[in-house]
PAMI-258263 format. One record per residue: residue number from 0; residue in three letters; x, y, z of N, C-alpha, C in turn. Coordinates in Angstrom, 3 decimals, always signed. Example, Ala and Ser with C-alpha at 12.3 -4.5 7.8 and 13.67 -1.06 7.14 Angstrom:
BEGIN
{resi 0 | resn ALA | n.xx +13.190 | n.yy -5.690 | n.zz +7.800 | ca.xx +12.300 | ca.yy -4.500 | ca.zz +7.800 | c.xx +13.200 | c.yy -3.300 | c.zz +7.800}
{resi 1 | resn SER | n.xx +12.850 | n.yy -2.250 | n.zz +7.080 | ca.xx +13.670 | ca.yy -1.060 | ca.zz +7.140 | c.xx +12.900 | c.yy +0.030 | c.zz +7.870}
# end
This chain:
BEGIN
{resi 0 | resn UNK | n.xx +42.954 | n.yy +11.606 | n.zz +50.707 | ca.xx +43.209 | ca.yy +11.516 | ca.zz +52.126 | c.xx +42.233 | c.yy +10.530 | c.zz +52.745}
{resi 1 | resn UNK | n.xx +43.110 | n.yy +9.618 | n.zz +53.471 | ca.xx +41.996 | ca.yy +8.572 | ca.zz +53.913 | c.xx +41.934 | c.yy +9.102 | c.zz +55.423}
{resi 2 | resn UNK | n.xx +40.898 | n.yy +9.045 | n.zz +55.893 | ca.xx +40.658 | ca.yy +9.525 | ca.zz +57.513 | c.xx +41.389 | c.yy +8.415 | c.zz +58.345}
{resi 3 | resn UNK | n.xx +40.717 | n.yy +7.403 | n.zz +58.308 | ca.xx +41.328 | ca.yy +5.913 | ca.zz +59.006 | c.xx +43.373 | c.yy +5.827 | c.zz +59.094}
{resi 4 | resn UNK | n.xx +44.209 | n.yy +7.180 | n.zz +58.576 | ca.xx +45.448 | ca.yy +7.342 | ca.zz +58.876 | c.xx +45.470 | c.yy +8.170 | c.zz +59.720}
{resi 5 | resn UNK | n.xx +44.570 | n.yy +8.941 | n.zz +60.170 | ca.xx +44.806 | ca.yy +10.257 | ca.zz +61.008 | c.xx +44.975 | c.yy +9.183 | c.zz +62.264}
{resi 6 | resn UNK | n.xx +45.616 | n.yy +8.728 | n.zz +62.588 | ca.xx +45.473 | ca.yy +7.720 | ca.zz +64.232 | c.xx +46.559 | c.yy +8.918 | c.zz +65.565}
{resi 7 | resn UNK | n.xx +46.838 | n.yy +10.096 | n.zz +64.785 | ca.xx +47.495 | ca.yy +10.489 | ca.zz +66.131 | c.xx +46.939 | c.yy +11.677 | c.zz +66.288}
{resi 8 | resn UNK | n.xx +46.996 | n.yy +12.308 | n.zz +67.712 | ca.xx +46.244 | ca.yy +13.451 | ca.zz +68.047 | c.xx +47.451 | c.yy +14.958 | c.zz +68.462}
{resi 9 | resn UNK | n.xx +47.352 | n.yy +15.376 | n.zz +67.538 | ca.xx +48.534 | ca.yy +16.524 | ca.zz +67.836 | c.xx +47.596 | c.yy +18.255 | c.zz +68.186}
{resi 10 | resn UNK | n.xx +48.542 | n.yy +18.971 | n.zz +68.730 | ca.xx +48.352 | ca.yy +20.013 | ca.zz +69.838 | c.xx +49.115 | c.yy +21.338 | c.zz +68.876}
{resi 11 | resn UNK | n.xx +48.239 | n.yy +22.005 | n.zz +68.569 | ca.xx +48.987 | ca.yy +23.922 | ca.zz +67.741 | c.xx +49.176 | c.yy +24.518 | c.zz +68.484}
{resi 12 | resn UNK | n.xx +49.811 | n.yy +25.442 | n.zz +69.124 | ca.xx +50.073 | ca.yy +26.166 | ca.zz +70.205 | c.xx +50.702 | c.yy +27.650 | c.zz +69.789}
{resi 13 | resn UNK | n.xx +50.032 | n.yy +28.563 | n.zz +69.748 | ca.xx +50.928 | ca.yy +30.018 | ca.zz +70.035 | c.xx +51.187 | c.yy +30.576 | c.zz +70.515}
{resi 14 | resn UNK | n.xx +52.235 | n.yy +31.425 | n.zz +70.246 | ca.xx +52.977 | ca.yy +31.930 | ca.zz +71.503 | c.xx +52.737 | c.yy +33.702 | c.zz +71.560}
{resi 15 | resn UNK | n.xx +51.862 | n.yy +34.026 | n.zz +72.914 | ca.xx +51.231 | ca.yy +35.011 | ca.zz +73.313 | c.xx +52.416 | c.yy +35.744 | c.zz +74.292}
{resi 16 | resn UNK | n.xx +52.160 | n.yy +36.936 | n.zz +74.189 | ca.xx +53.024 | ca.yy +37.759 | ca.zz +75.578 | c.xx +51.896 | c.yy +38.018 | c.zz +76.893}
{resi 17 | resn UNK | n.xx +52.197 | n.yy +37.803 | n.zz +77.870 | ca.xx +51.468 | ca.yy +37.867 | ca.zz +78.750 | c.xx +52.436 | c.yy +38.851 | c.zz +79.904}
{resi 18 | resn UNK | n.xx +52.028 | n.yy +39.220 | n.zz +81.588 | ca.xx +52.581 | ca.yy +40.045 | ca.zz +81.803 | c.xx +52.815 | c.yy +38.860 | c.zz +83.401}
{resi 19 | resn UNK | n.xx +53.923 | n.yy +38.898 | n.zz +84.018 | ca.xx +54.132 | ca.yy +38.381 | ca.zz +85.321 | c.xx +53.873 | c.yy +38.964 | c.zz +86.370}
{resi 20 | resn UNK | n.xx +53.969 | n.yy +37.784 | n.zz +87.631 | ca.xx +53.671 | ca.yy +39.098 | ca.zz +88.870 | c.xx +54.631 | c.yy +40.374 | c.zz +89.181}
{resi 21 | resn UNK | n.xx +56.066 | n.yy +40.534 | n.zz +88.402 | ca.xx +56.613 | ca.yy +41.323 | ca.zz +88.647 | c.xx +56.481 | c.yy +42.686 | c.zz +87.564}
{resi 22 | resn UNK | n.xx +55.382 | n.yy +42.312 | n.zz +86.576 | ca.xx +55.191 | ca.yy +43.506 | ca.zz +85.455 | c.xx +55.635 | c.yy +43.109 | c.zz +84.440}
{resi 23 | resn UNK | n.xx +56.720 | n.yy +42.280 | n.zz +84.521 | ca.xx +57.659 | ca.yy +41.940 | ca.zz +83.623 | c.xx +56.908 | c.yy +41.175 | c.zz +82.116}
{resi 24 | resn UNK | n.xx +56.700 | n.yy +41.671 | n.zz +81.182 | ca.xx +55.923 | ca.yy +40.734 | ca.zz +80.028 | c.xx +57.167 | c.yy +39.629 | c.zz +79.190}
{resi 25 | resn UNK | n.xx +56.361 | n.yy +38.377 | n.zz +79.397 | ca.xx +57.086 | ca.yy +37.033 | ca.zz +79.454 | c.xx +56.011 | c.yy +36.653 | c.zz +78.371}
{resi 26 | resn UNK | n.xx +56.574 | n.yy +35.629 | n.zz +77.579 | ca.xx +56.338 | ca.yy +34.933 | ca.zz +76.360 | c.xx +56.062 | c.yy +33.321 | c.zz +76.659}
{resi 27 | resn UNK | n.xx +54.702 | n.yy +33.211 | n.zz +76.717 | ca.xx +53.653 | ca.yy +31.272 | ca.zz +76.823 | c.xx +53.266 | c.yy +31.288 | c.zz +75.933}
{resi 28 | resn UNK | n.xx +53.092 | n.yy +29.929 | n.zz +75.799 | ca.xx +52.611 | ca.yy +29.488 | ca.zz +74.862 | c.xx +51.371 | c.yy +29.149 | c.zz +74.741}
{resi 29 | resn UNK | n.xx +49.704 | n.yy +29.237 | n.zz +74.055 | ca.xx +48.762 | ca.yy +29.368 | ca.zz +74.351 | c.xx +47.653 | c.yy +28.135 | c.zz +73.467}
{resi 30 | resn UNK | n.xx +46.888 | n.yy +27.525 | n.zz +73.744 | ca.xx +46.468 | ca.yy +26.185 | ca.zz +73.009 | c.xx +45.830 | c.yy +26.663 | c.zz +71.875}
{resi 31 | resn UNK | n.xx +45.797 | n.yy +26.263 | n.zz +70.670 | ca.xx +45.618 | ca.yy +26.914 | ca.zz +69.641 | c.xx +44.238 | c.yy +26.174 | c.zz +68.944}
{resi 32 | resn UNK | n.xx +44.191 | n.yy +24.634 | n.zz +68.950 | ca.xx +43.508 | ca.yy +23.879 | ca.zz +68.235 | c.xx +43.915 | c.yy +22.658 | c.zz +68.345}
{resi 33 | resn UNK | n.xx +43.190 | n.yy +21.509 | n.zz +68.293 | ca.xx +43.815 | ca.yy +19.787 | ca.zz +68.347 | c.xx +43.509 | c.yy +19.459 | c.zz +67.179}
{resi 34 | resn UNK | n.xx +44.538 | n.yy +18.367 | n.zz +66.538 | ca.xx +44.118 | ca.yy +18.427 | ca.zz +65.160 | c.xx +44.184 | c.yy +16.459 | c.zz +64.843}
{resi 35 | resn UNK | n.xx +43.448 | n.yy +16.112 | n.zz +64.601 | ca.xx +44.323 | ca.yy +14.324 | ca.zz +64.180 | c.xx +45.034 | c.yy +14.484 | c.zz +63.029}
{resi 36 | resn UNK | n.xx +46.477 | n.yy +13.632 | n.zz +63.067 | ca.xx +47.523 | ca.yy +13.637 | ca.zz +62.240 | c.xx +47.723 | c.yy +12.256 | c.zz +61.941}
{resi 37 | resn UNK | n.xx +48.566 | n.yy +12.186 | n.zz +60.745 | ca.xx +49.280 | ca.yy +11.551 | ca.zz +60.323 | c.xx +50.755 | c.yy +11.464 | c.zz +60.850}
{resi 38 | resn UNK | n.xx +51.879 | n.yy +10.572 | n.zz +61.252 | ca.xx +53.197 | ca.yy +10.915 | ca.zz +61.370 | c.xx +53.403 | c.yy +10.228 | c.zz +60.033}
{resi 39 | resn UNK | n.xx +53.970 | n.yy +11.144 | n.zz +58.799 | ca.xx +54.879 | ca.yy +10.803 | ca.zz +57.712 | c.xx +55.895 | c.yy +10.022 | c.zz +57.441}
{resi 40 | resn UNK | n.xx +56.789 | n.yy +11.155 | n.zz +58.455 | ca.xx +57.982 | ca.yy +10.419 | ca.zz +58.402 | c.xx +58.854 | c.yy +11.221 | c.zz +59.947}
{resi 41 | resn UNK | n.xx +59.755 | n.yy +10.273 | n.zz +60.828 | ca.xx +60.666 | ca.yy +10.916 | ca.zz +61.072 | c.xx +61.782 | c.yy +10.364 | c.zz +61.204}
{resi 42 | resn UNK | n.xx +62.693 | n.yy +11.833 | n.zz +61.768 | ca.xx +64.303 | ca.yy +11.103 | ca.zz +61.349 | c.xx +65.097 | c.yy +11.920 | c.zz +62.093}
{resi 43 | resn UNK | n.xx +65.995 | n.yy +11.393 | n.zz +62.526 | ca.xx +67.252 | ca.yy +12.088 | ca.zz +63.106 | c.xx +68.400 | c.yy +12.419 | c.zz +62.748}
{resi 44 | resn UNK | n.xx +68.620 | n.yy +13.624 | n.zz +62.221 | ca.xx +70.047 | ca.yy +14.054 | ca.zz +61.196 | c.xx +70.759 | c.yy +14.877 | c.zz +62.079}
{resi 45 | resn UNK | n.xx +72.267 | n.yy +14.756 | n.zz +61.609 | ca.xx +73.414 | ca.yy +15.118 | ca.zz +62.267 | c.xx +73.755 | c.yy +16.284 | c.zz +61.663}
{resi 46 | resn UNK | n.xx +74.155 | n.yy +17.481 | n.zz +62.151 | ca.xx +75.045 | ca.yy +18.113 | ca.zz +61.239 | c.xx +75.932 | c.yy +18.649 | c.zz +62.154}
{resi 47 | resn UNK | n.xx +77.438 | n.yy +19.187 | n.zz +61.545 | ca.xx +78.571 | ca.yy +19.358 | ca.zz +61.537 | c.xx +78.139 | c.yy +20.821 | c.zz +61.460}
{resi 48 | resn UNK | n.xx +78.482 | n.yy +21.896 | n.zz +62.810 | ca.xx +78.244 | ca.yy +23.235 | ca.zz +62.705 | c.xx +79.278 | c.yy +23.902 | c.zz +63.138}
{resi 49 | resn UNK | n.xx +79.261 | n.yy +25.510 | n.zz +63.031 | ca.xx +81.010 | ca.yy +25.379 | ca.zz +63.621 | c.xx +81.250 | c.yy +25.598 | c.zz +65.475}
{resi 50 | resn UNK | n.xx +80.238 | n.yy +25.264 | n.zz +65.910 | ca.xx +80.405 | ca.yy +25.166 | ca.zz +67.309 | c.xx +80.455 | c.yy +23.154 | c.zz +67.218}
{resi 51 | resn UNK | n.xx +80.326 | n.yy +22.878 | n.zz +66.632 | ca.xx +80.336 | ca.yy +21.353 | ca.zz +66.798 | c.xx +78.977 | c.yy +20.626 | c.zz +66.318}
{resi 52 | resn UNK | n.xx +79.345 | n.yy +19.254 | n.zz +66.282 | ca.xx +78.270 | ca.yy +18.476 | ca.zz +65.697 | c.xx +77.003 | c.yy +18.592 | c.zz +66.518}
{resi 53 | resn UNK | n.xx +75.676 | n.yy +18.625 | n.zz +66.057 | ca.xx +74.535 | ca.yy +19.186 | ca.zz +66.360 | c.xx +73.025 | c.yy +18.086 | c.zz +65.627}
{resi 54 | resn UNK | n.xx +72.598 | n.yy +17.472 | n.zz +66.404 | ca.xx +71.481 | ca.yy +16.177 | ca.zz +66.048 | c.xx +69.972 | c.yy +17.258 | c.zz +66.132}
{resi 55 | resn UNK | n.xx +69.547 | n.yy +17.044 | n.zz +65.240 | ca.xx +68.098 | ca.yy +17.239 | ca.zz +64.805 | c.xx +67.123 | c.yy +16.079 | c.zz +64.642}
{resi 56 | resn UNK | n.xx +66.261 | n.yy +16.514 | n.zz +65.083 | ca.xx +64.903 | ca.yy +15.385 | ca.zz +65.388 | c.xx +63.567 | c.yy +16.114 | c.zz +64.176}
{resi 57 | resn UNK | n.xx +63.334 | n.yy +15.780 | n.zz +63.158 | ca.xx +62.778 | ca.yy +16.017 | ca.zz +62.414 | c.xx +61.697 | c.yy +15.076 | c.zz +61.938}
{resi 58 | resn UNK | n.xx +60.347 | n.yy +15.780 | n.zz +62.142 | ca.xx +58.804 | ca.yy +14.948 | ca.zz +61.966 | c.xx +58.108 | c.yy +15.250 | c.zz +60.711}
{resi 59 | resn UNK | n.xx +57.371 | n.yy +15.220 | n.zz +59.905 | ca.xx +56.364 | ca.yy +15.431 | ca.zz +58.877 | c.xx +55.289 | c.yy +14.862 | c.zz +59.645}
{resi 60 | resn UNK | n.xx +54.269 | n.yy +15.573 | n.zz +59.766 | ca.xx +52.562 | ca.yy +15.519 | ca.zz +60.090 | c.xx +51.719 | c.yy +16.084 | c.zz +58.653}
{resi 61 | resn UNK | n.xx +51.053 | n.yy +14.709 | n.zz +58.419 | ca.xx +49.743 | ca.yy +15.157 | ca.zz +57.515 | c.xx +48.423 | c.yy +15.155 | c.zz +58.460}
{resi 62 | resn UNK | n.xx +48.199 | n.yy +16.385 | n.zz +58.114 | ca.xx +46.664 | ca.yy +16.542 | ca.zz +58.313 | c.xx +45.284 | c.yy +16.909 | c.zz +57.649}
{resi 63 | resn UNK | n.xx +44.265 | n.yy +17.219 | n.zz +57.976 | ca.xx +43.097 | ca.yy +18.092 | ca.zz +57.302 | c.xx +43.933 | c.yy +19.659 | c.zz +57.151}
{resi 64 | resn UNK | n.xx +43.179 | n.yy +19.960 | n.zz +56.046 | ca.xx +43.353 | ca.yy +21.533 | ca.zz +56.358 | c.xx +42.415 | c.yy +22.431 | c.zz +57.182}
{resi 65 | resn UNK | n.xx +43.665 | n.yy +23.104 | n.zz +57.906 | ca.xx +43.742 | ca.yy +23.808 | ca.zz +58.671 | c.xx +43.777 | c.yy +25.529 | c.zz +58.368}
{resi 66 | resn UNK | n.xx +42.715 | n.yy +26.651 | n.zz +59.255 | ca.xx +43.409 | ca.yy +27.878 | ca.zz +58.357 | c.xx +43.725 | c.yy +28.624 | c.zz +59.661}
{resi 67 | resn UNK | n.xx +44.897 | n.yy +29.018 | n.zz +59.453 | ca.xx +45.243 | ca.yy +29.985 | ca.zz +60.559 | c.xx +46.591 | c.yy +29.185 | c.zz +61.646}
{resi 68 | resn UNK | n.xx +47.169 | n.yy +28.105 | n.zz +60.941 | ca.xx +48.212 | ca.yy +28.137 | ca.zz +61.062 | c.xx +49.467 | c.yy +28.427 | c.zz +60.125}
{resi 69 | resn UNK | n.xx +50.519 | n.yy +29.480 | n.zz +61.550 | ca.xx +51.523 | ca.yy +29.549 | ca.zz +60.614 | c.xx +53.028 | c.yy +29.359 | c.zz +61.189}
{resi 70 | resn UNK | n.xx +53.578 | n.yy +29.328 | n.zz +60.582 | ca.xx +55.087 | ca.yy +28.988 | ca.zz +60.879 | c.xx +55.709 | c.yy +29.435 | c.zz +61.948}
{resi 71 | resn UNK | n.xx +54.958 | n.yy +30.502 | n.zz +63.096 | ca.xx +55.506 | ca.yy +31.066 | ca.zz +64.190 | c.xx +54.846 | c.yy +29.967 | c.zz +65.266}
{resi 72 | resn UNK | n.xx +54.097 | n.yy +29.018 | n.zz +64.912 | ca.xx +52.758 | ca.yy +27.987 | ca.zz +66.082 | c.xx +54.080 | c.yy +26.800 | c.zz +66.133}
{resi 73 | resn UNK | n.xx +53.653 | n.yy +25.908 | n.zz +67.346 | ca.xx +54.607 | ca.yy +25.108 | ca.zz +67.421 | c.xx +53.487 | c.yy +24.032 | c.zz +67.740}
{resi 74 | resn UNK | n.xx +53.893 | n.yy +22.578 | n.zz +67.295 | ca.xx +52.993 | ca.yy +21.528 | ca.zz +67.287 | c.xx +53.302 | c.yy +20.647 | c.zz +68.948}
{resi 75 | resn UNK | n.xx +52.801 | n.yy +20.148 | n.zz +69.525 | ca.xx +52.434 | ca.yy +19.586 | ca.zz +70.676 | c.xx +52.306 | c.yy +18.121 | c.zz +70.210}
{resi 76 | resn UNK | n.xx +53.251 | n.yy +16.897 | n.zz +70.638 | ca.xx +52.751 | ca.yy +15.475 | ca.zz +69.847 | c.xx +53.540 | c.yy +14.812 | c.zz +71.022}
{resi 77 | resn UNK | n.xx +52.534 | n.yy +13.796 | n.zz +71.505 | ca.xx +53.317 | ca.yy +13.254 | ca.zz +72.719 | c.xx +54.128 | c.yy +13.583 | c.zz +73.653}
{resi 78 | resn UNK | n.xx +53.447 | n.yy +14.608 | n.zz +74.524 | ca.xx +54.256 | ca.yy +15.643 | ca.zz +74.997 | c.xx +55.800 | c.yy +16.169 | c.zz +74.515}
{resi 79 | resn UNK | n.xx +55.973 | n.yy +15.905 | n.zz +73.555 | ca.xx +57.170 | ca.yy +16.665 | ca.zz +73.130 | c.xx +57.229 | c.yy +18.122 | c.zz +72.348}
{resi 80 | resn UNK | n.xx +57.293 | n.yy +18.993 | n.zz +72.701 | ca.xx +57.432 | ca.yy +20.392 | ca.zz +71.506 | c.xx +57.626 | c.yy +20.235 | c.zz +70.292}
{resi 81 | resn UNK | n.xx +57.521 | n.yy +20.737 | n.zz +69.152 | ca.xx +57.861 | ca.yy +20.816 | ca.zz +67.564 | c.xx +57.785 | c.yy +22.062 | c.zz +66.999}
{resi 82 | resn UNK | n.xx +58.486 | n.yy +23.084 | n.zz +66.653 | ca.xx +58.716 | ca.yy +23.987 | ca.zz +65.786 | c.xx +58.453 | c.yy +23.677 | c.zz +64.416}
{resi 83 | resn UNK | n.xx +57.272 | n.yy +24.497 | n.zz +63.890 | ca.xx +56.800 | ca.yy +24.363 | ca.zz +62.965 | c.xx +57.896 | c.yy +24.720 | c.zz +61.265}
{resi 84 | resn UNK | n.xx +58.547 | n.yy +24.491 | n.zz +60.991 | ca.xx +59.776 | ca.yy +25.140 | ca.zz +59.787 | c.xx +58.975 | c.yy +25.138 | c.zz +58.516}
{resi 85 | resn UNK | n.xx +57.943 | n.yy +24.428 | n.zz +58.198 | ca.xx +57.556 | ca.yy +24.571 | ca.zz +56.641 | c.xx +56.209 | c.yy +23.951 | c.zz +56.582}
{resi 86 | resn UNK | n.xx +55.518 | n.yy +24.620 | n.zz +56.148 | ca.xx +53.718 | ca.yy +23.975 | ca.zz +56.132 | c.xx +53.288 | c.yy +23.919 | c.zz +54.089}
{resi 87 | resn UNK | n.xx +53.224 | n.yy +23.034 | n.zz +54.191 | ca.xx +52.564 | ca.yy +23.003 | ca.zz +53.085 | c.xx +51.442 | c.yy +22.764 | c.zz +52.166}
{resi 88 | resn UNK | n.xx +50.706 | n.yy +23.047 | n.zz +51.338 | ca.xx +49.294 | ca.yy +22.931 | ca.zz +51.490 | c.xx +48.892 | c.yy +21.748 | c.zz +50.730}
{resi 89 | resn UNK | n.xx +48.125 | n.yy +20.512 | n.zz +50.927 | ca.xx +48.214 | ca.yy +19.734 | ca.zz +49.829 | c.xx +46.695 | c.yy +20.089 | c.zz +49.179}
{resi 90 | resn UNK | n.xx +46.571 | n.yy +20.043 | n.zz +47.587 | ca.xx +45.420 | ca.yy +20.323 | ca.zz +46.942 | c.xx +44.759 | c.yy +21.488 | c.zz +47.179}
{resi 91 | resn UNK | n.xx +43.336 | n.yy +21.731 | n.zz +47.141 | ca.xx +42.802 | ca.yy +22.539 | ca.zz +47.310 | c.xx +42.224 | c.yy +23.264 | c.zz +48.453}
{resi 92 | resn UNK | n.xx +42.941 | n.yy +23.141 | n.zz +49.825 | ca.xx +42.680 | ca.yy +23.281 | ca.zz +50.749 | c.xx +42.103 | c.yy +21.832 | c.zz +51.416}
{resi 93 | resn UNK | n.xx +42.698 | n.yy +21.205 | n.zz +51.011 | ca.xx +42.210 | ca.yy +19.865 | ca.zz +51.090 | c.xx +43.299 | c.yy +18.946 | c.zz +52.564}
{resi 94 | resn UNK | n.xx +44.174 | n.yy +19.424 | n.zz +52.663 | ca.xx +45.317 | ca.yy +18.629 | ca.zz +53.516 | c.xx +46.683 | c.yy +19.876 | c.zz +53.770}
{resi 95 | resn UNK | n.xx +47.514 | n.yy +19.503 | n.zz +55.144 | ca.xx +48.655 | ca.yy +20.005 | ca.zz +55.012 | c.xx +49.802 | c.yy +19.227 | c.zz +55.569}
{resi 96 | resn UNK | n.xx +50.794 | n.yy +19.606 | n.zz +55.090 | ca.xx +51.957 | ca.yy +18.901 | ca.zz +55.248 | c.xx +52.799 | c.yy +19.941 | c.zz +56.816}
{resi 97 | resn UNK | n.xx +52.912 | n.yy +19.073 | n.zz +57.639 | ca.xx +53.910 | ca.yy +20.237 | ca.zz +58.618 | c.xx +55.254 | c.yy +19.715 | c.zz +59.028}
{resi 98 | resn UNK | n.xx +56.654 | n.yy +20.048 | n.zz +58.627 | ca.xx +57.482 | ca.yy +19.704 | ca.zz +58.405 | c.xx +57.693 | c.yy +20.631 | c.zz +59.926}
{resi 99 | resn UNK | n.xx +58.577 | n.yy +19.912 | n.zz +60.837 | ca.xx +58.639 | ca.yy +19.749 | ca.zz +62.021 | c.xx +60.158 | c.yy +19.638 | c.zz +62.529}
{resi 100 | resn UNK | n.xx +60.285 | n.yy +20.429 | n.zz +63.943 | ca.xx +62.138 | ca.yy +20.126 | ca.zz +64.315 | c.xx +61.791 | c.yy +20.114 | c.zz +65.940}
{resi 101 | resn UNK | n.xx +62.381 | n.yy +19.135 | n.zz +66.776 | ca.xx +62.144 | ca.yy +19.396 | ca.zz +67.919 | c.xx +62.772 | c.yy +20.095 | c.zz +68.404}
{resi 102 | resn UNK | n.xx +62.287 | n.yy +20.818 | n.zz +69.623 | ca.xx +62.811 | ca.yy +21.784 | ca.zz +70.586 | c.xx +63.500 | c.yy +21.655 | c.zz +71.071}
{resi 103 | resn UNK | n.xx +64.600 | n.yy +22.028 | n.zz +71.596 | ca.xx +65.557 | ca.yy +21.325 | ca.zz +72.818 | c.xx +64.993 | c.yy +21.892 | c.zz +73.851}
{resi 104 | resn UNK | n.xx +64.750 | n.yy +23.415 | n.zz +74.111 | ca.xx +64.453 | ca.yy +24.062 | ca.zz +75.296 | c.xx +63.146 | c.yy +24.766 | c.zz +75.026}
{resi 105 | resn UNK | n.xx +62.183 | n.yy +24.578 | n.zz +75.826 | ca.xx +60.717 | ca.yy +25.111 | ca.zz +75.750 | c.xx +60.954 | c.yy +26.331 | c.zz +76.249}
{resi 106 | resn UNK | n.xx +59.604 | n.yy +27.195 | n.zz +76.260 | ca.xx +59.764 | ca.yy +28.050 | ca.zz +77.557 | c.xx +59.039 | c.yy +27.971 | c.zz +78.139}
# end
């Protein structure tokens, strides 16, 4: 892992229950950690579902390793949301891979 690739600054975020002014307990999202990344790769795939065709925005982020993220945290990268779908560990705790889908609707 060369450091001099990490050139982007991405945002972990989990999602806490908290309670509103009406009592009502509502679900934010809460800052988790900033991490410098890598962007891998991304891409935009189509698929054919049976409500109709449906576009996905899909990222890979390499980073340092990280402990205490997991697949329920959603990544923060140029203000856009990312749902975390698959983390993977590279080496010995050495790097991770975060395979990424954008959000359509935040909360």
């Amino acid at each position: 892992m060369q450091a001099g690739k990490f050139l982007q600054i991405i945002d972990i975020e989990s999602v806490t229950s908290a309670v509103n002014e009406a009592g009502t307990p509502v679900q934010t999202w809460t800052h988790k950690d900033r991490l410098r990344a890598e962007v891998v790769s991304e891409t935009a795939e189509e698929f054919i579902r049976s409500y109709g065709a449906s576009e996905e925005c899909v990222i890979v982020f390499r980073t340092r390793f990280q402990e205490g993220i997991t697949a329920g945290d959603r990544v923060v990268f140029q203000g856009q949301s990312f749902n975390i779908k698959l983390i993977m560990p590279l080496g010995r705790r050495r790097g991770l891979e975060l395979r990424c889908v954008a959000v359509k609707d935040a909360l």
